[in-house]
C-alpha positions, -999 to 999 in steps of 0.1 A, spaced: 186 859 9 213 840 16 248 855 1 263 820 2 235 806 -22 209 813 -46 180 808 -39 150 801 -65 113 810 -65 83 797 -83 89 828 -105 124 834 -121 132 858 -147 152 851 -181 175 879 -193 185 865 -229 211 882 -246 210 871 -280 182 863 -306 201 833 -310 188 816 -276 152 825 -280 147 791 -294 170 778 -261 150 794 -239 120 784 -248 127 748 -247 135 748 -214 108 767 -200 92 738 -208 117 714 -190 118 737 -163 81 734 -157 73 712 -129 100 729 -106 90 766 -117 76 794 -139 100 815 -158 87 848 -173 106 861 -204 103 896 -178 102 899 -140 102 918 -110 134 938 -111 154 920 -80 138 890 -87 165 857 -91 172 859 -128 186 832 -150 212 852 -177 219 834 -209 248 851 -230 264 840 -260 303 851 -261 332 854 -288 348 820 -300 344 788 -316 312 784 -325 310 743 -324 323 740 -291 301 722 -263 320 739 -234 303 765 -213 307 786 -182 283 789 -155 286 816 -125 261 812 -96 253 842 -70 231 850 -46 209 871 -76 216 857 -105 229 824 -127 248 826 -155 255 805 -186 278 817 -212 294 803 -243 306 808 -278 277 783 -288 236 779 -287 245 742 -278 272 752 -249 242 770 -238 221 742 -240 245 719 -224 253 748 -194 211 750 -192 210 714 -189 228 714 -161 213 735 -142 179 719 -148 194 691 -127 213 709 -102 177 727 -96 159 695 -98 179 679 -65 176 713 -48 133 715 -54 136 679 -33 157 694 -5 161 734 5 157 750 -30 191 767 -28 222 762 -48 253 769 -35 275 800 -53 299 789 -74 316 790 -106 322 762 -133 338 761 -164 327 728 -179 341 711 -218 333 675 -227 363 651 -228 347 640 -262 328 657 -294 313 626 -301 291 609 -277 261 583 -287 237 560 -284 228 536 -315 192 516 -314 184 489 -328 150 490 -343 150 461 -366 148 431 -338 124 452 -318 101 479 -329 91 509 -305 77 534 -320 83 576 -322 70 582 -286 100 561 -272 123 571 -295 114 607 -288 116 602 -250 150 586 -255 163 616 -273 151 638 -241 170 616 -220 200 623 -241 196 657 -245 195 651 -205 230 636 -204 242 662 -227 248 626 -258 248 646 -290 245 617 -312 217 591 -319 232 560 -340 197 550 -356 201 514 -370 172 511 -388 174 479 -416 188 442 -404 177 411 -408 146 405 -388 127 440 -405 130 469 -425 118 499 -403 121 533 -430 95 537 -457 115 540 -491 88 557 -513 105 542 -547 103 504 -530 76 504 -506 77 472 -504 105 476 -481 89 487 -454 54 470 -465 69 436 -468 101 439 -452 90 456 -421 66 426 -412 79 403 -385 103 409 -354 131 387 -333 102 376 -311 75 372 -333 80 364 -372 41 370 -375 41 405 -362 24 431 -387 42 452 -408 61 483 -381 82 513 -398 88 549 -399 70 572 -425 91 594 -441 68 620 -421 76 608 -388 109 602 -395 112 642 -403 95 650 -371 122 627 -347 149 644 -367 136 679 -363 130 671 -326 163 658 -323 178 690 -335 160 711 -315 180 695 -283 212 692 -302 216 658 -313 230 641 -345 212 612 -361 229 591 -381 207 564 -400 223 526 -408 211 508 -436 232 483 -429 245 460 -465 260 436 -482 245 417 -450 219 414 -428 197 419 -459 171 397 -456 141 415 -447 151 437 -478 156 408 -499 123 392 -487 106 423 -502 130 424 -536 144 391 -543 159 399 -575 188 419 -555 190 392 -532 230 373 -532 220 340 -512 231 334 -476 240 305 -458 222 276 -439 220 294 -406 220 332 -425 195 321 -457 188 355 -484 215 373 -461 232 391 -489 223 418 -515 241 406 -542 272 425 -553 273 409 -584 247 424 -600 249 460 -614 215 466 -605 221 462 -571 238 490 -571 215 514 -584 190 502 -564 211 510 -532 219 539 -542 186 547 -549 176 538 -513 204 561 -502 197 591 -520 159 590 -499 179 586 -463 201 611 -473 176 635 -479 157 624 -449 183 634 -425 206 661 -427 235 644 -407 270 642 -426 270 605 -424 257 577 -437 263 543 -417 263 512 -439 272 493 -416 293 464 -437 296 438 -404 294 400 -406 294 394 -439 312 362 -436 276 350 -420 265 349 -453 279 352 -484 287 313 -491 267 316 -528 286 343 -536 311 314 -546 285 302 -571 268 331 -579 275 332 -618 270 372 -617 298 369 -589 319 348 -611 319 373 -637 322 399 -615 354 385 -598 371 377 -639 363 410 -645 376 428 -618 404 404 -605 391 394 -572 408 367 -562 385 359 -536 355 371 -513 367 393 -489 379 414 -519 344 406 -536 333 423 -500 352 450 -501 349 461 -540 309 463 -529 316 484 -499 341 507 -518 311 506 -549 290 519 -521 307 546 -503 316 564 -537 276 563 -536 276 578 -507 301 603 -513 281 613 -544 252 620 -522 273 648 -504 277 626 -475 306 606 -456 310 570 -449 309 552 -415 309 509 -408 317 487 -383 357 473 -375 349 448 -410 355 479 -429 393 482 -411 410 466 -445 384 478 -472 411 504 -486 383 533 -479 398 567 -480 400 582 -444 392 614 -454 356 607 -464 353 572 -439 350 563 -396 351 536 -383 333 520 -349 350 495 -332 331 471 -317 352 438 -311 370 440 -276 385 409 -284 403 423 -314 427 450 -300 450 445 -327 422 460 -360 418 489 -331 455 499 -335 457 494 -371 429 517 -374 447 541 -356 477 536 -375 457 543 -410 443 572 -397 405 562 -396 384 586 -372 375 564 -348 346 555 -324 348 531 -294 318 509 -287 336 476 -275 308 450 -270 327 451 -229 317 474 -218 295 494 -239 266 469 -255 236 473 -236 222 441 -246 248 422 -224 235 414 -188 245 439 -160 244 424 -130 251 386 -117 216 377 -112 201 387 -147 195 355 -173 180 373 -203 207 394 -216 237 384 -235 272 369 -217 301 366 -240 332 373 -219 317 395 -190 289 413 -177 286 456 -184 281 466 -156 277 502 -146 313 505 -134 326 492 -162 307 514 -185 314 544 -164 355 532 -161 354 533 -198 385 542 -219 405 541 -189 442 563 -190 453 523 -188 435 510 -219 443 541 -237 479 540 -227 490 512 -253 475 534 -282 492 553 -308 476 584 -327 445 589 -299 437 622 -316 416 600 -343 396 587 -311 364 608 -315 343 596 -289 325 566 -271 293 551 -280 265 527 -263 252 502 -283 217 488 -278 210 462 -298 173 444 -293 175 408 -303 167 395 -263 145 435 -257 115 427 -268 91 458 -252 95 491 -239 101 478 -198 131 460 -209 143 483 -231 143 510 -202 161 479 -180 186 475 -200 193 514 -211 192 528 -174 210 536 -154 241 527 -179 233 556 -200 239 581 -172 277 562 -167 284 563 -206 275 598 -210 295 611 -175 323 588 -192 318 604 -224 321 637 -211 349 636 -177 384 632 -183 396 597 -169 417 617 -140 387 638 -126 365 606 -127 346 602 -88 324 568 -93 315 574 -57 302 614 -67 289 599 -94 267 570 -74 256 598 -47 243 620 -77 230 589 -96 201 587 -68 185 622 -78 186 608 -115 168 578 -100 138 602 -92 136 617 -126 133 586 -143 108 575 -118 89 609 -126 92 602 -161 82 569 -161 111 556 -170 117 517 -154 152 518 -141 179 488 -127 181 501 -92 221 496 -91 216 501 -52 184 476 -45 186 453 -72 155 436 -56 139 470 -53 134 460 -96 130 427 -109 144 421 -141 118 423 -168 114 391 -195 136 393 -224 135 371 -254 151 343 -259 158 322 -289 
């Protein structure tokens, strides 16, 4: 055996040592499968993968990993360290099984630039289903993206069964962007548990939306008595915020998400109101509401309701987070985050900063999926610029972050994929890869170790595992090599 490399068999050993990993451990035995066996027990100077958990902070995602000529090993202060330290091994292994099945010795000491690091997906455009979901969240768990941004209620459908309305899902969930006919698609409470438990298993956060006071209208098709109008292009967008039962009927909707997924956050999303909400101005429970309370108009009607909400939410034992509309709601930092999402809008980013909001960056350039990546795409959206992969993977450059005041409340980056022009599964994979393999390396790489071309060179070895997956990919390298798939278009 070579004592500059190790050098793997079909049969490796485990040496695991802490109860804690056993769980670890046997989730990647079966990721590990189609390269290799690995017994819990082998030969005694057989290669060995060692998994040790150390002293230390016990939330950390850094880990250390020590290669030899015998042996690999992964240690941190965490099970999900571990994880992230096993994950990338699997692909270190996975380019060596298509060359000379040796890695080189070496030692690395790996931390992400970021704690938080997600994808959101929209599901209320397009519907598609636990099996995609669930091979999404193995491709995150992949990237070593720790948090799944699950928006699950807009406009076009309602896509979580709410077993005190279930005519939310019944009623609500019928219809999509491409098809206003199609049958009623949701979640069950049941498989909604199982994607959260599977989630968890591979160390990843969902956070569900239900996004309010607009896009409500598939809710308020199912329950018009909470609906607050809309507008001529927006019609029933609104719940209404006028009503006192519109409360409790949130809140009841809330108190079923929150006990559906154990995440500390609740996303109400609160975006685009504006849309909407011209019959608030007529509204006579509005009226009253606005004497009562001395709202002089209805952005502070808008933000009473969003402040109504998150001390909702805060009762549930959870914490707040919305969209950059939130910026000027008066919602207490301590309990409330904030995604920003308008590029255009540098300004709101600072004052967030400035009011001490934790803070997530998902600018629509370069991080919305749903915008067209390359020149010769028509199907995806334009507004000011393609995101392209070296964009995504460029982003928060040391020059963009260099105007910015209190960065310590920047908690991480996120992807958005929002599905009003994805309408199947192909496109969806178009559109999602290989972006997601820039955002998470972005996510996770300080801006001054950043190698696009390293990145590129190992880019083609995750080209063959999404093509062993199944996965349909935009070939950044042979555009031709993958014709754009048809998208929707209004």
């Amino acid at each position: 055996m070579n004592s500059g490399v190790f050098e793997f068999e079909k049969k490796l050993s485990w040496d695991i040592k802490s109860n804690d990993l056993e769980n670890v451990a046997k989730h990647f035995k079966k990721t590990f499968k189609d390269e290799f066996s690995i017994a819990t027990t082998g030969k005694k100077d057989a290669p060995k993968i060692i998994i040790e958990l150390t002293s230390g902070d016990k939330q950390t995602d850094a880990y250390q990993m020590t290669v030899s000529s015998k042996q690999v090993l992964i240690t941190s202060s965490s099970t999900n360290g571990i994880y992230y330290g096993l994950q990338s091994l699997y692909q270190m292994i996975h380019t060596a099984v298509n060359a000379d099945r040796t890695i080189a010795c070496c030692k690395i000491d790996d931390q992400p630039r970021y704690p938080w690091r997600g994808i959101m997906l929209d599901e209320s455009r397009h519907f598609y289903g636990k099996e995609k979901v669930m091979e999404m969240i193995d491709m995150m768990a992949m990237h070593k993206i720790n948090i799944f941004h699950w928006h699950l209620t807009d406009d076009p459908g309602w896509r979580i069964e709410i077993k005190q309305y279930p005519l939310l899902a019944k009623v609500g969930g019928k219809g999509c962007e491409s098809n206003p006919d199609a049958p009623a698609a949701f979640y069950t409470q049941k498989e909604i548990k199982e994607i959260v438990a599977y989630a968890k298993e591979r160390f990843i956060e969902i956070i569900p939306e239900i996004d309010m006071p607009g896009h409500a209208r598939a809710a308020n098709q199912a329950y018009p008595e909470f609906c607050g109008g809309g507008s001529e292009s927006h019609p029933d967008f609104t719940f209404n915020p006028g009503k006192e039962g519109t409360y409790q009927y949130l809140t009841n909707i809330l108190r079923e998400v929150a006990e559906l997924f154990p995440s500390k956050y609740i996303h109400l999303g609160g975006d685009e109101v504006h849309f909407g909400n011209k019959q608030w101005a007529t509204d006579p429970d509005v009226k009253k509401l606005q004497k009562r309370e001395g709202l002089k108009d209805l952005k502070e009607v808008e933000y009473y309701f969003l402040n109504r909400m998150a001390d909702s939410i805060q009762s549930l034992d959870k914490k707040v987070f919305g969209w950059d509309e939130i910026a000027y709601a008066g919602l207490d930092n301590s309990i409330s985050s904030v995604m920003w999402w308008r590029h255009d809008k540098v300004k709101q980013l600072k004052d967030l900063l400035k009011m001490e909001y934790p803070l997530i960056l998902c600018p629509r350039i370069p991080l919305y999926f749903d915008f067209d990546q390359h020149e010769s795409h028509t199907y995806g959206r334009r507004w000011g610029g393609f995101a392209d992969l070296p964009k995504v993977y460029a982003f928060p450059s040391e020059e963009f972050l260099s105007d910015l005041t209190n960065k310590d409340q920047i908690k991480g980056i996120q992807a958005n994929i929002w599905t009003e022009r994805i309408k199947d599964n192909k496109r969806l994979d178009y559109m999602t890869y290989p972006r997601l393999s820039a955002m998470a390396e972005a996510a996770w790489t300080i801006d001054q170790t950043k190698d696009y071309d390293s990145f590129l060179k190992r880019l083609k070895n995750m080209y063959t595992i999404f093509e062993e997956r199944g996965i349909y990919y935009f070939n950044t390298f042979d555009p031709s090599s993958t014709p754009e798939p048809e998208g929707h278009k209004k």
